[in-house]
C-alpha atoms as one frame of an Amber mdcrd trajectory, in Angstrom:
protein
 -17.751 -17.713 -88.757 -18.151 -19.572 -85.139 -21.493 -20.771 -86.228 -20.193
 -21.802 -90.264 -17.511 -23.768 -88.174 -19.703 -25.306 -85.196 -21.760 -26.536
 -88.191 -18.956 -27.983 -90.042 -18.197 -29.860 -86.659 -14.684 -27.821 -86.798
 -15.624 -25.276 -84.234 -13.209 -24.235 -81.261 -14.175 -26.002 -77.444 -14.260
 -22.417 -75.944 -14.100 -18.636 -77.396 -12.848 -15.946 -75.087 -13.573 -12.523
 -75.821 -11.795  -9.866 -74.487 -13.443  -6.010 -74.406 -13.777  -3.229 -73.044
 -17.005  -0.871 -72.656 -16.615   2.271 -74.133 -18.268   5.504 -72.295 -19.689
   6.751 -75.500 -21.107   4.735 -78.977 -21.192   7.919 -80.862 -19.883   8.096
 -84.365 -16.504   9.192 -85.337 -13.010   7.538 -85.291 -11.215   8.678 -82.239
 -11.069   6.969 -79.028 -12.159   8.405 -75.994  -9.219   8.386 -73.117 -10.738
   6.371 -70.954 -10.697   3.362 -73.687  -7.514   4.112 -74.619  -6.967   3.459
 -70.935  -8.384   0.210 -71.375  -6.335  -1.442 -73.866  -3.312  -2.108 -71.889
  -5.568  -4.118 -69.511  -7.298  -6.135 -72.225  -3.906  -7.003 -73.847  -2.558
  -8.217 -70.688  -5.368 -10.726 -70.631  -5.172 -11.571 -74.160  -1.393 -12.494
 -73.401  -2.501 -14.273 -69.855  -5.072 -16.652 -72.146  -2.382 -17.155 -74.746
  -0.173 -18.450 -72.213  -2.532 -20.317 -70.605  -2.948 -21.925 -73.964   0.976
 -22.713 -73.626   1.637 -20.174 -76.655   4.233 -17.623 -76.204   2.306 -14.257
 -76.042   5.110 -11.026 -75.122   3.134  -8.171 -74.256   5.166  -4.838 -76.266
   6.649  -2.557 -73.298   5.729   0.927 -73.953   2.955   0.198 -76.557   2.367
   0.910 -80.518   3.815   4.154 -80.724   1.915   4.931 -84.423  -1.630   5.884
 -84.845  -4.491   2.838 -85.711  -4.839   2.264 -89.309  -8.282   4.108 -88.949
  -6.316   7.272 -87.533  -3.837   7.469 -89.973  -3.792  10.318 -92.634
C-alpha cells in the first residue's frame, strides 16, 4: 500500500514502525510471555509518536482485559 501510494505521489514523508521480536516464529496462536511483555512498551511509543504528531494518543491504564480476536472462542 506504501509503494501504490508513493507511486500515486500521495505517500506519507516518514513511516514508523513499531515491533517487537518475538523469541519463537513457530506456528500457533498464542503469545509467548515474553511478547506479551512487550506490548506495553511498544504502545507507549506508539502514543509518544502520536503525540509527537500533536494527536491526542491516551495510553488505556491496566490494558485490554479480553482475549485478541485470534484467541477468542
Amino acid at each position: 500500500m506504501l509503494t501504490a501510494l508513493d507511486l500515486a505521489g500521495r505517500g506519507p514523508r516518514e513511516v514508523l514502525l513499531v515491533g517487537v521480536i518475538p523469541e519463537s516464529v513457530e506456528t500457533g496462536t498464542g503469545m509467548s510471555e515474553a511478547l506479551r511483555a512487550a506490548v506495553p512498551a511498544a504502545g507507549r511509543v506508539v502514543v509518544e509518536e502520536l503525540g509527537r504528531l500533536g494527536l491526542a494518543g491516551v495510553a488505556k491504564k491496566g490494558g485490554v482485559k479480553r482475549a485478541p480476536w485470534w484467541e477468542a472462542a
